[in-house]
N, CA and C atoms of all chains as a GROMACS GRO file, in nm:
protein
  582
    1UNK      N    1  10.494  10.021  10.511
    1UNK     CA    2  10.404  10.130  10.474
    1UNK      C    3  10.391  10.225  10.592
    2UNK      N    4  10.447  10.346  10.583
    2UNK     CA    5  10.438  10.437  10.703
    2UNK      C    6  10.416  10.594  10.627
    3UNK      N    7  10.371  10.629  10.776
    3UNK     CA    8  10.349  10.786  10.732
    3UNK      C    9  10.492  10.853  10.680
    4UNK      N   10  10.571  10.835  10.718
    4UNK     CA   11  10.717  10.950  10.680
    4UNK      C   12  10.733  10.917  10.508
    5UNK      N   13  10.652  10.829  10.446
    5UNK     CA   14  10.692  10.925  10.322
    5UNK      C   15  10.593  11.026  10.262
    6UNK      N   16  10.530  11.024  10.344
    6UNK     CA   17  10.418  11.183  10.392
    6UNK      C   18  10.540  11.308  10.367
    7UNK      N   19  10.610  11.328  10.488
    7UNK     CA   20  10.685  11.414  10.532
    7UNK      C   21  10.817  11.414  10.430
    8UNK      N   22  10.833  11.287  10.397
    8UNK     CA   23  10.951  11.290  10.273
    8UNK      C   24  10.903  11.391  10.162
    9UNK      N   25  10.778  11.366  10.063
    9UNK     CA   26  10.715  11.407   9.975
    9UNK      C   27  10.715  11.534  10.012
   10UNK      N   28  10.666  11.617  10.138
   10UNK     CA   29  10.670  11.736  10.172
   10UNK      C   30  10.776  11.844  10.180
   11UNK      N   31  10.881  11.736  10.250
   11UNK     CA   32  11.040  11.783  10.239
   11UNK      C   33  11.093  11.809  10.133
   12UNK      N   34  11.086  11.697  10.041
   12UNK     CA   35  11.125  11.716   9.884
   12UNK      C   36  11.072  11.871   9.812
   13UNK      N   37  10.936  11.883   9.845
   13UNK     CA   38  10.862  11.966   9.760
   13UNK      C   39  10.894  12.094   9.817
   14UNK      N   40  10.907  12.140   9.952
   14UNK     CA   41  10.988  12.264  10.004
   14UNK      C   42  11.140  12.258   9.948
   15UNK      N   43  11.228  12.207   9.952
   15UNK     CA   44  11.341  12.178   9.905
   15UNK      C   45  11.384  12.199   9.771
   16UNK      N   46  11.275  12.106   9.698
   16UNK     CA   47  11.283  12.185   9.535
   16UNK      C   48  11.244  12.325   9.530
   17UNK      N   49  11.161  12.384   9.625
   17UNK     CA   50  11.087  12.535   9.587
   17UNK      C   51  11.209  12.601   9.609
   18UNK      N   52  11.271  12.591   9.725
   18UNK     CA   53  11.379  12.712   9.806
   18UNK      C   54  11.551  12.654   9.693
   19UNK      N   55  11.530  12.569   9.641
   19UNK     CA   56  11.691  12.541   9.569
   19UNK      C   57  11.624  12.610   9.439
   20UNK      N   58  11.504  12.627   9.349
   20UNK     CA   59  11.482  12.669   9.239
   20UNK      C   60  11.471  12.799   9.261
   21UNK      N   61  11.429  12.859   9.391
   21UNK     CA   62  11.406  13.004   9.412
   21UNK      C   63  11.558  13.030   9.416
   22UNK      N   64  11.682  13.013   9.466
   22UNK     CA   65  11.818  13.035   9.502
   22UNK      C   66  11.848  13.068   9.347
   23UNK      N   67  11.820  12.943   9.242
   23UNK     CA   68  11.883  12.958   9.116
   23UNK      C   69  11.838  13.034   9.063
   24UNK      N   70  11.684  13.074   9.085
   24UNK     CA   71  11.624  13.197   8.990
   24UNK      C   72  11.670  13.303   9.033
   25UNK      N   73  11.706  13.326   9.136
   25UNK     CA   74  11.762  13.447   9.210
   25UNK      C   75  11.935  13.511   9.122
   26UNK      N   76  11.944  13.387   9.125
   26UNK     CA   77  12.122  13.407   9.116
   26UNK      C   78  12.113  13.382   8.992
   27UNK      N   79  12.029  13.418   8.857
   27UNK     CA   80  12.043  13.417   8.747
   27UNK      C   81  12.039  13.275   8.649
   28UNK      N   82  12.023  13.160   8.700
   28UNK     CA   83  12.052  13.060   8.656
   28UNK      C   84  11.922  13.022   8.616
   29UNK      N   85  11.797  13.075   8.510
   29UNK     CA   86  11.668  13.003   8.514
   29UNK      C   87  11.665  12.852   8.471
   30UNK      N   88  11.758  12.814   8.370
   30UNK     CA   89  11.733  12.722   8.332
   30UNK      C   90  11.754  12.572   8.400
   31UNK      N   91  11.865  12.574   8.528
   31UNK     CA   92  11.922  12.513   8.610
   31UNK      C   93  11.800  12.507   8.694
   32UNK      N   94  11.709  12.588   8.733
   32UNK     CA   95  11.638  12.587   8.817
   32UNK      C   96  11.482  12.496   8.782
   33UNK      N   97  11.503  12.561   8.655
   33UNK     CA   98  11.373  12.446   8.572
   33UNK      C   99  11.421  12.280   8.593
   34UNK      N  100  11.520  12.254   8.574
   34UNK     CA  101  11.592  12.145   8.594
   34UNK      C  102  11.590  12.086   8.715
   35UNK      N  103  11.599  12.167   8.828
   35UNK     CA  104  11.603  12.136   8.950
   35UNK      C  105  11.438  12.071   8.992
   36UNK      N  106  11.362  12.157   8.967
   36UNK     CA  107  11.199  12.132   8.982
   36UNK      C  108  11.139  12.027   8.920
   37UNK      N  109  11.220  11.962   8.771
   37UNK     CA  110  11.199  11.875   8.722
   37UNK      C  111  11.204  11.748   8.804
   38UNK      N  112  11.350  11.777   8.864
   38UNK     CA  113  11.392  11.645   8.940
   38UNK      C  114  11.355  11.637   9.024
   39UNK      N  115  11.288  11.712   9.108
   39UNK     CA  116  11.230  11.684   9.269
   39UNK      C  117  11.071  11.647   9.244
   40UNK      N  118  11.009  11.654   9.091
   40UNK     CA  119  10.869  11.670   9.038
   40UNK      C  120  10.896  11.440   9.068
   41UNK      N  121  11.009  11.468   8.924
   41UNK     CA  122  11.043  11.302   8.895
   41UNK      C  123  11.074  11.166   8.995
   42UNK      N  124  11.120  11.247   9.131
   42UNK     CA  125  11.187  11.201   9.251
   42UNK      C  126  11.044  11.183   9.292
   43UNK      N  127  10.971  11.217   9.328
   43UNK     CA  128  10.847  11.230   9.431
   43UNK      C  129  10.732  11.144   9.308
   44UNK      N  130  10.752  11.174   9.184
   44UNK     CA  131  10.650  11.079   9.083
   44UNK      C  132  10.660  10.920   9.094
   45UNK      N  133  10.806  10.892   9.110
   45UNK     CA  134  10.879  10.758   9.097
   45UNK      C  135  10.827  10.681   9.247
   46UNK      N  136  10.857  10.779   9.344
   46UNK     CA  137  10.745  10.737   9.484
   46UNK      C  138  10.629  10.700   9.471
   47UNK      N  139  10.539  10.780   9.442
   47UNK     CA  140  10.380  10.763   9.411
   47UNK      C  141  10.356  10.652   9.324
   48UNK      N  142  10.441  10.654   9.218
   48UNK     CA  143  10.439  10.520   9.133
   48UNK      C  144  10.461  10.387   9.235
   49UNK      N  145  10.534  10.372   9.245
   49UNK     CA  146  10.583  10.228   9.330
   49UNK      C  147  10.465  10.231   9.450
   50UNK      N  148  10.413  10.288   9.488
   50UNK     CA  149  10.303  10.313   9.616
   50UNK      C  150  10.174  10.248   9.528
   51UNK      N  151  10.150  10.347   9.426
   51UNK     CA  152  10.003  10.312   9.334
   51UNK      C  153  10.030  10.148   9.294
   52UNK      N  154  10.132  10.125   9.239
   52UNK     CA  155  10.205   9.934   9.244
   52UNK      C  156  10.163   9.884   9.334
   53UNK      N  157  10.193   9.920   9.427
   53UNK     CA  158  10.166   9.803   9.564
   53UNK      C  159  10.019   9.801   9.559
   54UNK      N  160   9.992   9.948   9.550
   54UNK     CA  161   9.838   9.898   9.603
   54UNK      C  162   9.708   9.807   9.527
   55UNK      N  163   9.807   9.864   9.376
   55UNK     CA  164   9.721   9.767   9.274
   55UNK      C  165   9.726   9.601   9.278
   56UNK      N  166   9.875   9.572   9.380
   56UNK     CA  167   9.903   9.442   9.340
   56UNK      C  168   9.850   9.414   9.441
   57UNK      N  169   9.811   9.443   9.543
   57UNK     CA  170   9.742   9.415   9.673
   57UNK      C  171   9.582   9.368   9.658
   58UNK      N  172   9.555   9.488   9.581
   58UNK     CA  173   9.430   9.439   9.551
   58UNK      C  174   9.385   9.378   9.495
   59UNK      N  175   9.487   9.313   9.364
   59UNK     CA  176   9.491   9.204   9.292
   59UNK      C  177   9.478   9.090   9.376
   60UNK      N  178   9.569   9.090   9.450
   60UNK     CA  179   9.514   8.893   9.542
   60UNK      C  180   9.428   8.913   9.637
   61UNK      N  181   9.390   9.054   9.699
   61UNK     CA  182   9.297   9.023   9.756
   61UNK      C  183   9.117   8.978   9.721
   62UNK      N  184   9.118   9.084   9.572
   62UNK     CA  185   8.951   9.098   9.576
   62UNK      C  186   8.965   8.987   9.438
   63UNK      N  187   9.098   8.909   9.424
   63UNK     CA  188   9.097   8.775   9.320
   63UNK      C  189   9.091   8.787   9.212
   64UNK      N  190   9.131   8.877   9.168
   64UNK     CA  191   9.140   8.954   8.953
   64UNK      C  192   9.255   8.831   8.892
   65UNK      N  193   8.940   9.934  11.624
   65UNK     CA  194   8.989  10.045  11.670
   65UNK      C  195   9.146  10.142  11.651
   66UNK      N  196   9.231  10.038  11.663
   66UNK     CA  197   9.372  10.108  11.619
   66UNK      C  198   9.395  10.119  11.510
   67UNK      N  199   9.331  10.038  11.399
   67UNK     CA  200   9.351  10.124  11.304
   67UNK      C  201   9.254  10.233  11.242
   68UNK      N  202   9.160  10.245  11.338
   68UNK     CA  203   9.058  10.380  11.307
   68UNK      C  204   9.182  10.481  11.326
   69UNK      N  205   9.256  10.484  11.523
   69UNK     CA  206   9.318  10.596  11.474
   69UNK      C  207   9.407  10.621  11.413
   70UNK      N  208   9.484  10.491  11.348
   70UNK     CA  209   9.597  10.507  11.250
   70UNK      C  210   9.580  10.601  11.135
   71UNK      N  211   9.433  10.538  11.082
   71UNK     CA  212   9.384  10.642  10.950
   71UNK      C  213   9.357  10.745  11.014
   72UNK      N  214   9.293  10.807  11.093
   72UNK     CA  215   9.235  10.953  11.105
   72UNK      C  216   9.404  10.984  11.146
   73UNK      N  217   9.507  10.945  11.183
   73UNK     CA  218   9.603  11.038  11.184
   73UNK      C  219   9.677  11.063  11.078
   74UNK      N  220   9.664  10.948  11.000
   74UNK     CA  221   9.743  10.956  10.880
   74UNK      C  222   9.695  11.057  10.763
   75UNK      N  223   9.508  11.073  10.769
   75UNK     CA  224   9.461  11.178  10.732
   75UNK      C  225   9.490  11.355  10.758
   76UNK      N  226   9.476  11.332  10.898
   76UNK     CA  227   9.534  11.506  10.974
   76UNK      C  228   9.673  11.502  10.890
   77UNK      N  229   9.739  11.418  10.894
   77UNK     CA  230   9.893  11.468  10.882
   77UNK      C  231   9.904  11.494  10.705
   78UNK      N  232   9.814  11.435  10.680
   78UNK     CA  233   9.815  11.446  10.529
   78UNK      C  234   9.760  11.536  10.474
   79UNK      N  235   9.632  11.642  10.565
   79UNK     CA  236   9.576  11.758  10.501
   79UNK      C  237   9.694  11.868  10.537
   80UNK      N  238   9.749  11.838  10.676
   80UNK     CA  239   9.856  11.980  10.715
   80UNK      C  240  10.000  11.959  10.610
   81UNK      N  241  10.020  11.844  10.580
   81UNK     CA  242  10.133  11.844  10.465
   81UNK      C  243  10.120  11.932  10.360
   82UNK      N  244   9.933  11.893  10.308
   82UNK     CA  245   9.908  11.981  10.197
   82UNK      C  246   9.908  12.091  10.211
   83UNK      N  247   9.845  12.132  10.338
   83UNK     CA  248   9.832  12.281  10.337
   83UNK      C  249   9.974  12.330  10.343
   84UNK      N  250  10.060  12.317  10.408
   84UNK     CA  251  10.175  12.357  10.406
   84UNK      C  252  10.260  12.345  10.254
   85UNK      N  253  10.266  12.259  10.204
   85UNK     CA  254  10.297  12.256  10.070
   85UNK      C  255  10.273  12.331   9.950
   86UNK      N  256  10.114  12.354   9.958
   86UNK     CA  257  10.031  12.390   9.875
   86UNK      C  258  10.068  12.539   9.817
   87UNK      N  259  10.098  12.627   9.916
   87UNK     CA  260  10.175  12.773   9.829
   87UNK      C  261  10.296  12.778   9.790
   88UNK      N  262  10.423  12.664   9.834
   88UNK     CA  263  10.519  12.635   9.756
   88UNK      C  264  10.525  12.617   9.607
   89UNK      N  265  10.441  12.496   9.616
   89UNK     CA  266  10.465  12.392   9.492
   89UNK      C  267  10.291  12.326   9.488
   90UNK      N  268  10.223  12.337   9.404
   90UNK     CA  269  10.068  12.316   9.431
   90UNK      C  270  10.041  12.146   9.365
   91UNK      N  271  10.150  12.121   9.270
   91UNK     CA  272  10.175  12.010   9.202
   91UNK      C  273  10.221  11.859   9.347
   92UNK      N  274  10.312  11.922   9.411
   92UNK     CA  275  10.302  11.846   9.503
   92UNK      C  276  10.232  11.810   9.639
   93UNK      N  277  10.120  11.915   9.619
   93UNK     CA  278  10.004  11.871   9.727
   93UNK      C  279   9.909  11.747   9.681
   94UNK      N  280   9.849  11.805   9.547
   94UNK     CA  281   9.831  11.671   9.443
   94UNK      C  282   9.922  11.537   9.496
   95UNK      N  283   9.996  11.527   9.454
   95UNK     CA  284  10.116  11.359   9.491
   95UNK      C  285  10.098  11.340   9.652
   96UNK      N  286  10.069  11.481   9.736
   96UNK     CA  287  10.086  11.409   9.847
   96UNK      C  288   9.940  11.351   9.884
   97UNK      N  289   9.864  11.417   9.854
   97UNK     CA  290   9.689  11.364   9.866
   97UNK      C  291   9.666  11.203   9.829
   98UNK      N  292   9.765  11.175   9.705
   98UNK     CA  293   9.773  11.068   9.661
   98UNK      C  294   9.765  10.940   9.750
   99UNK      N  295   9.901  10.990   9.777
   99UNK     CA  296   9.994  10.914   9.875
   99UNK      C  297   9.932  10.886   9.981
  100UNK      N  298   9.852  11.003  10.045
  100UNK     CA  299   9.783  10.954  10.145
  100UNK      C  300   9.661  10.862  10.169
  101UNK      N  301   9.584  10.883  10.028
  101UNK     CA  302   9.486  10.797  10.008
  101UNK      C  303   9.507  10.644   9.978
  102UNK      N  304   9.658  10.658   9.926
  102UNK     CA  305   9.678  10.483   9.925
  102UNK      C  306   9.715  10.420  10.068
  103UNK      N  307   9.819  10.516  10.152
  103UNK     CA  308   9.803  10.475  10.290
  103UNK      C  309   9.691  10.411  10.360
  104UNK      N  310   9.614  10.503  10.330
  104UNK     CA  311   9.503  10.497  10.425
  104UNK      C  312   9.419  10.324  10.377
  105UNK      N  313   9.404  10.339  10.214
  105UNK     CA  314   9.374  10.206  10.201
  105UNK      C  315   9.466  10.100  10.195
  106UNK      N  316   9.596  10.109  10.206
  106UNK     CA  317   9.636   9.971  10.233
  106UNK      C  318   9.640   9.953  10.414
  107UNK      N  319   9.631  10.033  10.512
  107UNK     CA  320   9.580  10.001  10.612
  107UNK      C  321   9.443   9.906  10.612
  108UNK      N  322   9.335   9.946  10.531
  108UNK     CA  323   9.210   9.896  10.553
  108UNK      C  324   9.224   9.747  10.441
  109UNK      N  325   9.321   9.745  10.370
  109UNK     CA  326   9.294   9.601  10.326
  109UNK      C  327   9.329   9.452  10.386
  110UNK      N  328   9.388   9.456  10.479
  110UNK     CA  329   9.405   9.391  10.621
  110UNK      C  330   9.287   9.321  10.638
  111UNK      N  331   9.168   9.472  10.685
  111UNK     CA  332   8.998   9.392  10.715
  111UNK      C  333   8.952   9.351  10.593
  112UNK      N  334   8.963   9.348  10.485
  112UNK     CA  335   8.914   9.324  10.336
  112UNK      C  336   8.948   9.183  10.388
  113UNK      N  337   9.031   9.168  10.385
  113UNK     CA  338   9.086   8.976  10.329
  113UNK      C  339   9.016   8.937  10.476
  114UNK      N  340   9.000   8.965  10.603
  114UNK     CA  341   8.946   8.908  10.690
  114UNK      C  342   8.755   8.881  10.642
  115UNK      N  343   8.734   9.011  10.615
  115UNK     CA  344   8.566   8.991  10.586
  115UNK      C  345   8.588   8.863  10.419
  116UNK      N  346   8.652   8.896  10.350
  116UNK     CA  347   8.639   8.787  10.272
  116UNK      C  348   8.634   8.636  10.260
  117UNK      N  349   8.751   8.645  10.394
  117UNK     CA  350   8.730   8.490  10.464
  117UNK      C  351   8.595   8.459  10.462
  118UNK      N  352   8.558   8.536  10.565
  118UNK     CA  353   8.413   8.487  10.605
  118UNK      C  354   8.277   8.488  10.558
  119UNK      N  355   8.295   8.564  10.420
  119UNK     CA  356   8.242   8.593  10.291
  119UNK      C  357   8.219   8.420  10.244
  120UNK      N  358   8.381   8.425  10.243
  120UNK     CA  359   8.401   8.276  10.119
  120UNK      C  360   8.327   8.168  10.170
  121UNK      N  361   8.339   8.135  10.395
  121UNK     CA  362   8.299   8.058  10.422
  121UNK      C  363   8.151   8.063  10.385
  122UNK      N  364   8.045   8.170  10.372
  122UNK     CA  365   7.891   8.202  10.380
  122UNK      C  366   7.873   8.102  10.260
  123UNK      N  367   7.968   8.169  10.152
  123UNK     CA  368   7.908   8.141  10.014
  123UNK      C  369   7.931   7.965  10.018
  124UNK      N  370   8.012   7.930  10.042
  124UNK     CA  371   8.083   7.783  10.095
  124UNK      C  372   7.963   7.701  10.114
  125UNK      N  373   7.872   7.768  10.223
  125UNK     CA  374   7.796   7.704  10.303
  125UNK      C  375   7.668   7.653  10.249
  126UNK      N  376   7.590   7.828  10.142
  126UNK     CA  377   7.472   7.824  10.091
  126UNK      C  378   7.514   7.706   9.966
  127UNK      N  379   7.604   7.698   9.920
  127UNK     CA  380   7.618   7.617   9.791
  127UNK      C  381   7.576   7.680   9.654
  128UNK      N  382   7.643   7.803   9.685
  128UNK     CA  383   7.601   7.942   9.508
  128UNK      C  384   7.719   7.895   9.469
  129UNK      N  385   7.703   7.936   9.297
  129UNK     CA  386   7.835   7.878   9.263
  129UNK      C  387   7.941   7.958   9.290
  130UNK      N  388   8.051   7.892   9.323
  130UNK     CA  389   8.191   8.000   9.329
  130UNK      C  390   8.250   8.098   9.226
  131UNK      N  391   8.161   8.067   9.089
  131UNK     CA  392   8.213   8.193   8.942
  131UNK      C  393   8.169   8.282   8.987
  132UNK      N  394   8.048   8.320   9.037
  132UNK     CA  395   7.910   8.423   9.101
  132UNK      C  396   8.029   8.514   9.165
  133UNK      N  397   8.017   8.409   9.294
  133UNK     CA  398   8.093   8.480   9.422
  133UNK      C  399   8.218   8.510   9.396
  134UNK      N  400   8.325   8.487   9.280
  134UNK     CA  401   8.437   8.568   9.236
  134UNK      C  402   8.407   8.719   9.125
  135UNK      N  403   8.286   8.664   9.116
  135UNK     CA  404   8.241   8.795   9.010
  135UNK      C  405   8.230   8.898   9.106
  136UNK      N  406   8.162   8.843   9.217
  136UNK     CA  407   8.058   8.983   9.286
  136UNK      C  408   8.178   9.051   9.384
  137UNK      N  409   8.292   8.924   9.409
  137UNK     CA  410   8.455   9.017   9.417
  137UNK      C  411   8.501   9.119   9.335
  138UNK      N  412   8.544   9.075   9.219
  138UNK     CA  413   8.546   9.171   9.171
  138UNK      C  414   8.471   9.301   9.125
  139UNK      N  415   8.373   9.284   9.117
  139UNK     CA  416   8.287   9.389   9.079
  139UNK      C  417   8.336   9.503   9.233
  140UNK      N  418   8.309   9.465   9.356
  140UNK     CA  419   8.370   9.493   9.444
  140UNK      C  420   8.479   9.611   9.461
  141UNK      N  421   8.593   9.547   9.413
  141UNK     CA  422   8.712   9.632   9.368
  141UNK      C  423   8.712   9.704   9.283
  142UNK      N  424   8.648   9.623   9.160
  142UNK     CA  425   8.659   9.798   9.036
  142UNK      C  426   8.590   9.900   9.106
  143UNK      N  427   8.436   9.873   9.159
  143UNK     CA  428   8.436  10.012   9.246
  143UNK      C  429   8.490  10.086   9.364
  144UNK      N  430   8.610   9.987   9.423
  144UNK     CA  431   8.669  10.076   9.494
  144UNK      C  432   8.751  10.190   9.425
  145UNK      N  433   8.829  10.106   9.331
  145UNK     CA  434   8.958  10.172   9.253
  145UNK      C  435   8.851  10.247   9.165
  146UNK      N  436   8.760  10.223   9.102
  146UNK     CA  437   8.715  10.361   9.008
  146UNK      C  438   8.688  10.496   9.139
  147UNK      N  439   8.689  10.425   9.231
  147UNK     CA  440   8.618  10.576   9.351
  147UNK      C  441   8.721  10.651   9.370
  148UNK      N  442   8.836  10.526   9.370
  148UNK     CA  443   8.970  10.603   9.443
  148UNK      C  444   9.033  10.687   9.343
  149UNK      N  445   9.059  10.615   9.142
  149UNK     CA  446   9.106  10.708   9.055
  149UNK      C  447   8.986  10.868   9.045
  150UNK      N  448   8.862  10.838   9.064
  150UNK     CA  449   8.782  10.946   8.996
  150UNK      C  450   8.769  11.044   9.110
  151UNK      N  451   8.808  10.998   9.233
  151UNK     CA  452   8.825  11.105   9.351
  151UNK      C  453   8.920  11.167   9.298
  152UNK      N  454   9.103  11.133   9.321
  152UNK     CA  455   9.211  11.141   9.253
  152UNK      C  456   9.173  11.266   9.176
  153UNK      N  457   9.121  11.215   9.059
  153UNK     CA  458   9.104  11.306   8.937
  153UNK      C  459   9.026  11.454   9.004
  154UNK      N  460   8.895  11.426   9.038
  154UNK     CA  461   8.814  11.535   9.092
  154UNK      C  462   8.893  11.646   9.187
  155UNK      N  463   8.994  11.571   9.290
  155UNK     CA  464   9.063  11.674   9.368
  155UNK      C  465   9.174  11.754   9.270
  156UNK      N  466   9.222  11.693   9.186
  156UNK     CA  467   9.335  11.796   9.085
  156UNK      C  468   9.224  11.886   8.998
  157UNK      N  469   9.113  11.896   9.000
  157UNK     CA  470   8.991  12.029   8.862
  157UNK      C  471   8.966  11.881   8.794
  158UNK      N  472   9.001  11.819   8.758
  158UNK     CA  473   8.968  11.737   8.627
  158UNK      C  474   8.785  11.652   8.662
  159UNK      N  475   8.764  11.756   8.642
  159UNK     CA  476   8.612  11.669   8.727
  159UNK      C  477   8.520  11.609   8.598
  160UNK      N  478   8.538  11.612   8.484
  160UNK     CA  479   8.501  11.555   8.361
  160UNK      C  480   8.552  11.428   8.350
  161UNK      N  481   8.716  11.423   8.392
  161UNK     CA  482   8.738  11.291   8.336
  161UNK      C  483   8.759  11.206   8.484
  162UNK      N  484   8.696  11.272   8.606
  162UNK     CA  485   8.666  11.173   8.703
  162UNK      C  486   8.516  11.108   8.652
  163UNK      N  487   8.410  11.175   8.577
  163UNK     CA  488   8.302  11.084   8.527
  163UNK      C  489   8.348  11.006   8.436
  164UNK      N  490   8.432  11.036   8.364
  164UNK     CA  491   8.469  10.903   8.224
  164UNK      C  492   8.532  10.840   8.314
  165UNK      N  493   8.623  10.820   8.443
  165UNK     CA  494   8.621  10.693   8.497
  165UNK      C  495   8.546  10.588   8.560
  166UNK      N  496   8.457  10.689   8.625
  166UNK     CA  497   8.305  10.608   8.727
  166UNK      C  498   8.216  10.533   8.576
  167UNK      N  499   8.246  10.615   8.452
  167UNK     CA  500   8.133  10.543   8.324
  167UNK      C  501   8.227  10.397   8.293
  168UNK      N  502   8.366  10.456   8.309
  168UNK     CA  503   8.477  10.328   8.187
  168UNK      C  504   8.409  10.243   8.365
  169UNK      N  505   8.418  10.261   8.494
  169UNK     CA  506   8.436  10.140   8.603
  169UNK      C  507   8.294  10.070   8.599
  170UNK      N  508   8.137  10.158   8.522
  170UNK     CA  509   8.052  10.118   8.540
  170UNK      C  510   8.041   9.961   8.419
  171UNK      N  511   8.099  10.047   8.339
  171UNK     CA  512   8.094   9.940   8.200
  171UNK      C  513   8.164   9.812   8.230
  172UNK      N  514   8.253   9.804   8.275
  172UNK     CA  515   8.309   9.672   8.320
  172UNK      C  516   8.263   9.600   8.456
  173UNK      N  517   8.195   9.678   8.525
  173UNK     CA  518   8.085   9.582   8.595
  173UNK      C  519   7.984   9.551   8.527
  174UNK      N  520   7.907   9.599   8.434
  174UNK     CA  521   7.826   9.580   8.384
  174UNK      C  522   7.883   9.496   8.265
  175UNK      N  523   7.994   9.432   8.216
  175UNK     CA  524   8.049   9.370   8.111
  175UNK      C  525   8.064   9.282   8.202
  176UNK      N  526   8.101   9.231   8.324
  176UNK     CA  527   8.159   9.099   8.442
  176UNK      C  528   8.024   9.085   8.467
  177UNK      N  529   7.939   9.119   8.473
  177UNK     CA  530   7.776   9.096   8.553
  177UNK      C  531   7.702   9.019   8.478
  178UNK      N  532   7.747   9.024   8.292
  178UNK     CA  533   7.688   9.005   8.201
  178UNK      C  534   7.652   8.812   8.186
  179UNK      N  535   7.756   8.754   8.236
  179UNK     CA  536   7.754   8.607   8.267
  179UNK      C  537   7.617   8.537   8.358
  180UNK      N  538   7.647   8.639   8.468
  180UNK     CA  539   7.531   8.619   8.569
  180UNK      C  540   7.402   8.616   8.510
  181UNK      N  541   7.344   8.767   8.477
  181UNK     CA  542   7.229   8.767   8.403
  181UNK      C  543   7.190   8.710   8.279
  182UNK      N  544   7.280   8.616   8.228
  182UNK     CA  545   7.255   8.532   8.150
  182UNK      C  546   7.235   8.362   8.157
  183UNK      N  547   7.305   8.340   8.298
  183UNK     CA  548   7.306   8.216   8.340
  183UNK      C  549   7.122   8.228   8.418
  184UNK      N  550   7.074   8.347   8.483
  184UNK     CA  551   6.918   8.371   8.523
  184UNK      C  552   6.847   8.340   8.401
  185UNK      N  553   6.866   8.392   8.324
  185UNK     CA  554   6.786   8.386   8.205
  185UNK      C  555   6.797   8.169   8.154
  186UNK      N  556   6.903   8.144   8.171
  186UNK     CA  557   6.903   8.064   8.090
  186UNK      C  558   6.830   7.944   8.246
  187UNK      N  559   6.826   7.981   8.341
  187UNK     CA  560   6.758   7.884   8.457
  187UNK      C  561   6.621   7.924   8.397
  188UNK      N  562   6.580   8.057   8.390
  188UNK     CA  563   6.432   8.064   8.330
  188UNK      C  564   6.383   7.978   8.233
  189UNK      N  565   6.482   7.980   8.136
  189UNK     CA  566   6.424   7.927   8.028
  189UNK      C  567   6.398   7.793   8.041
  190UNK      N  568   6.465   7.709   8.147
  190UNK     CA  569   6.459   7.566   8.170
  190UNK      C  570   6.305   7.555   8.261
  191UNK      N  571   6.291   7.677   8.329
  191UNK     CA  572   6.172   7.633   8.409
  191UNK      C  573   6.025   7.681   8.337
  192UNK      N  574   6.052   7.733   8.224
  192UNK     CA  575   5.955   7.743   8.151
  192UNK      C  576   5.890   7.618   8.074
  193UNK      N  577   5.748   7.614   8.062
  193UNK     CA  578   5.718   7.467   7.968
  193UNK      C  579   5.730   7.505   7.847
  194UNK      N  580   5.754   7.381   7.785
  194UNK     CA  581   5.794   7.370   7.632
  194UNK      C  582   5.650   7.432   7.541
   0.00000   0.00000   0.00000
């Protein structure tokens, strides 16, 4: 459990902005919706597995 | 102490993520707030299981029953996790259905509690005369 998937999540989310801004630029909207999807789904699938741990954590600790 | 400043850094780094994020993509300041709030508490559940030790030994000692003292655990946790989902909720606008979580976390303490105040009642009734 460390801070850098702080900075991952952050990276991702600049990364999706500036690759969806490139495609909207260069005519491609729908590629770009696509793109934002996946960096939305990439960074959800994180938070998921994080909110997991913490639920299962607290499961043996507070004895549910 | 070290992990006081573990969390307060893991906090700073987690408001400047957002802020920096936040005029990009506003959806992922949300996920990162998240993220940070579970950090921060799985740092602090470390001292949880230590104070519980010494919880378990107290209760150990007085001779209460051990159903009690797993209840008043849990009750415990649903209000952490209702604080932590209905915060959650409150920081994205949704500040309506951060109260339908603090009501759904109150009801199930108050549904786990329900044993207790019935096992009082039923000691009353024994020390009452016929």
């Amino acid at each position: 459990m460390d801070v850098d998937i702080i900075f991952k999540i952050a990276a991702i989310g600049i990364l999706t902005a500036v690759v969806s801004q490139i495609l909207k630029n260069s005519g491609k909207d729908d590629i770009s919706t696509l793109a934002t999807l996946a960096g939305v789904v990439i960074v959800l699938f994180m938070v998921v597995g994080m909110i997991g741990e913490l639920f299962t954590n607290i499961r043996t600790i507070f004895s549910f | 102490m070290d992990t006081l400043f573990k969390i307060i850094s893991v906090a700073l780094i987690t408001c400047v993520a957002c802020m920096v994020v936040k005029p990009v993509r506003a959806d992922f300041a949300v996920l990162l707030s998240i993220v940070g709030g579970i950090i921060i508490i799985l740092y602090m559940l470390s001292y949880f299981a230590d104070i519980f030790k010494i919880f378990d030994s107290i209760f150990h000692f007085s001779g209460v029953n051990s159903s009690i003292y797993s209840v008043v655990l849990k009750i415990i946790g649903v209000g952490y996790l209702t604080e932590f989902a209905s915060s959650v909720c409150s920081d994205t606008g949704n500040s309506s259905l951060a109260d339908k979580v603090l009501l759904g976390g109150k009801i199930v303490i108050l549904v786990m509690s329900l044993p207790i105040v019935t096992s009082i009642l039923d000691i009353v009734m024994q020390l009452l005369p016929k």
